[in-house]
C-alpha positions in Angstrom: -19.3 -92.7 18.0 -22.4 -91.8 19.1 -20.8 -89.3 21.8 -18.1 -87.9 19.5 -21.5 -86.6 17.4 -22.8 -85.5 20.1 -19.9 -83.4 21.6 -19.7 -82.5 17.5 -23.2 -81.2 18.0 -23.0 -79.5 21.0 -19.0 -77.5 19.9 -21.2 -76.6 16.4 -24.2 -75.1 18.7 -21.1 -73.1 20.4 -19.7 -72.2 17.4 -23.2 -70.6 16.3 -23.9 -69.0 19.4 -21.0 -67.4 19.6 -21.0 -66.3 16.1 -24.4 -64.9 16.9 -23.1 -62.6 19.6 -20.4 -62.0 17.9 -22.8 -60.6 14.9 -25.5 -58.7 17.8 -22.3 -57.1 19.5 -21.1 -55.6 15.9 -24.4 -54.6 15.0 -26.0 -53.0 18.0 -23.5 -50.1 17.9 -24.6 -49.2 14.0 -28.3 -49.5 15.2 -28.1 -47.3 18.4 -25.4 -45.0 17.0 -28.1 -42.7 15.6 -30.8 -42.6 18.5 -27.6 -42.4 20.9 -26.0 -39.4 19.5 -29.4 -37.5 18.4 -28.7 -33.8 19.8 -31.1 -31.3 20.3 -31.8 -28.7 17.7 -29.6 -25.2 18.1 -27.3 -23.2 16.7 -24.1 -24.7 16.9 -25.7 -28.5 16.0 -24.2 -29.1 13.1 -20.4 -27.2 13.7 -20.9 -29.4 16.9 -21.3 -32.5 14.8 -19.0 -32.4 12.2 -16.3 -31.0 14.7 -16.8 -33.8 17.1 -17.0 -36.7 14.7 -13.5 -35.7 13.3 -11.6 -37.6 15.8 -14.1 -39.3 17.9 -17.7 -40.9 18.4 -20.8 -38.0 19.4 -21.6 -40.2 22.6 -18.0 -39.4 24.1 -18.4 -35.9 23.0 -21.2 -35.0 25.0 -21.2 -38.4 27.6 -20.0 -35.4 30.4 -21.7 -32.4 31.8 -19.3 -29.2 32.1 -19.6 -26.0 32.9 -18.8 -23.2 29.9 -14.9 -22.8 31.3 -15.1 -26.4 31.2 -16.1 -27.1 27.7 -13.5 -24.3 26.4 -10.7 -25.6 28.1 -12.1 -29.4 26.1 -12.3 -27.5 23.0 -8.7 -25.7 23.0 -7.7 -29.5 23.7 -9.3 -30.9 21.0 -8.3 -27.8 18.4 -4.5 -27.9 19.9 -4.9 -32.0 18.8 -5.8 -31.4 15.7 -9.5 -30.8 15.2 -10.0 -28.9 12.2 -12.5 -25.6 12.1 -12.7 -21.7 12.0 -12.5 -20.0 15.6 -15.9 -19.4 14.5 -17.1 -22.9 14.7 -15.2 -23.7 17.3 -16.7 -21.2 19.6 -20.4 -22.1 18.4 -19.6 -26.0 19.6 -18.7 -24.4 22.5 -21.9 -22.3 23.0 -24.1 -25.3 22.0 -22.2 -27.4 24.1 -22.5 -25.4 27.4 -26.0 -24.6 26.3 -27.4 -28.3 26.0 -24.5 -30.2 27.9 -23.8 -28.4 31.2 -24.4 -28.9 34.5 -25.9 -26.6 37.0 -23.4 -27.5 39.5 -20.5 -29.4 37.9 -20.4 -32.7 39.8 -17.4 -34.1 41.6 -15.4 -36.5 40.1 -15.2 -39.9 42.0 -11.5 -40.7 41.6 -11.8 -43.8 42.9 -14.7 -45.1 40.4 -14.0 -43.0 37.5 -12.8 -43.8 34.1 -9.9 -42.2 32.4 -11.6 -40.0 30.2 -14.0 -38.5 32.7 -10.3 -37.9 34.6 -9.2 -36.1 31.8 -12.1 -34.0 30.9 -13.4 -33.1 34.4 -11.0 -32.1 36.0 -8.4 -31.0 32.7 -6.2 -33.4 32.9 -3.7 -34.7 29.8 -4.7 -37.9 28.6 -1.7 -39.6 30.2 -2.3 -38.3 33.5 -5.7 -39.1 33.7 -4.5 -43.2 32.6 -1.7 -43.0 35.0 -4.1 -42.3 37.4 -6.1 -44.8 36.4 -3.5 -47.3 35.9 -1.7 -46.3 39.9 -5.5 -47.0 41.3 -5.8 -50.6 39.8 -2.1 -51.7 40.8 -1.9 -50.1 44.3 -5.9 -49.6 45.1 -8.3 -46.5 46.0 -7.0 -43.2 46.7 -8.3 -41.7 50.2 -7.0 -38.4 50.0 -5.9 -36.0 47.5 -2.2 -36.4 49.1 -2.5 -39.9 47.9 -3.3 -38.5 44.5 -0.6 -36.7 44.6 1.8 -38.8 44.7 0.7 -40.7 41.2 4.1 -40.9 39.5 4.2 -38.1 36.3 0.9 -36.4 37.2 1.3 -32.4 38.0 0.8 -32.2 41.8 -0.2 -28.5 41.2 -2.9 -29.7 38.3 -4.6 -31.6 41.0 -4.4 -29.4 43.9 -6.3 -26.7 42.1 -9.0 -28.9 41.3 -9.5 -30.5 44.8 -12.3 -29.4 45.1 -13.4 -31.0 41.5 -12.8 -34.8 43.3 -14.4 -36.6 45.9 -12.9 -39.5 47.2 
């Protein structure tokens, strides 16, 4: 009897514990959301905002460094999906955006370590390519060339070719 307590115990002090991450996991997001997705002051901070939070968290919105062609090409995306604004706004997310969010030399993607979204934004890919991509790498391992790329089943063999020079692998 003594044991069965004791095993009673120890399942309740599991039950606690893991009630307590459970609680931590939920809350950290609300308590960093706000330091996380602080952006600098600018025109085009608050179109930026309100755009962005539409469909999506502000940490994915600017989690990648593009160049101006870059971010229009994420913003006719996210317009032709549905994101609701004036040209107007649209283009001042796209000013602040490249203004605060680019990179002086837009980095190479590594297709063999990146995630599906940084597939799909950096190199301007539909989301379905970029997780087929994903999804081909996981079942049949890395990529070594951009032939092997290629040969992802439904992903545009010209779409990558023109941004080879976008991947390193």
């Amino acid at each position: 009897m003594v044991r069965s307590t004791h095993s009673g115990s120890r399942s309740n002090t599991r039950k606690i514990a893991g009630f307590a991450l459970w609680l931590a996991v939920l809350a950290t997001p609300a308590l960093l959301t706000p330091a996380m997705a602080q952006l600098p002051d600018g025109e085009g901070k608050t179109e930026t905002e309100t755009i962005c939070k539409q469909c999506h968290e502000l940490e994915r919105s600017i989690s990648i460094r593009q160049d101006r062609a870059g971010w229009q090409t994420t913003m006719d995306k996210m317009a032709a999906l549905g994101a609701q604004g004036t040209q107007k706004q649209f283009d001042l997310v796209v000013d602040y955006l490249a203004a605060h969010f680019a990179a002086d030399e837009v980095p190479r993607i590594k297709v063999n370590q990146a995630r599906a979204i940084e597939l799909e934004s950096g190199l301007s890919l539909p989301r379905s390519q970029a997780a087929a991509i994903v999804e081909y790498r996981e079942k049949h391992g890395a990529f070594h060339s951009i032939e092997d790329l290629k040969k992802v089943p439904g992903v545009d063999a010209a779409k990558i070719e023109a941004k080879k020079d976008r991947m390193a692998f």
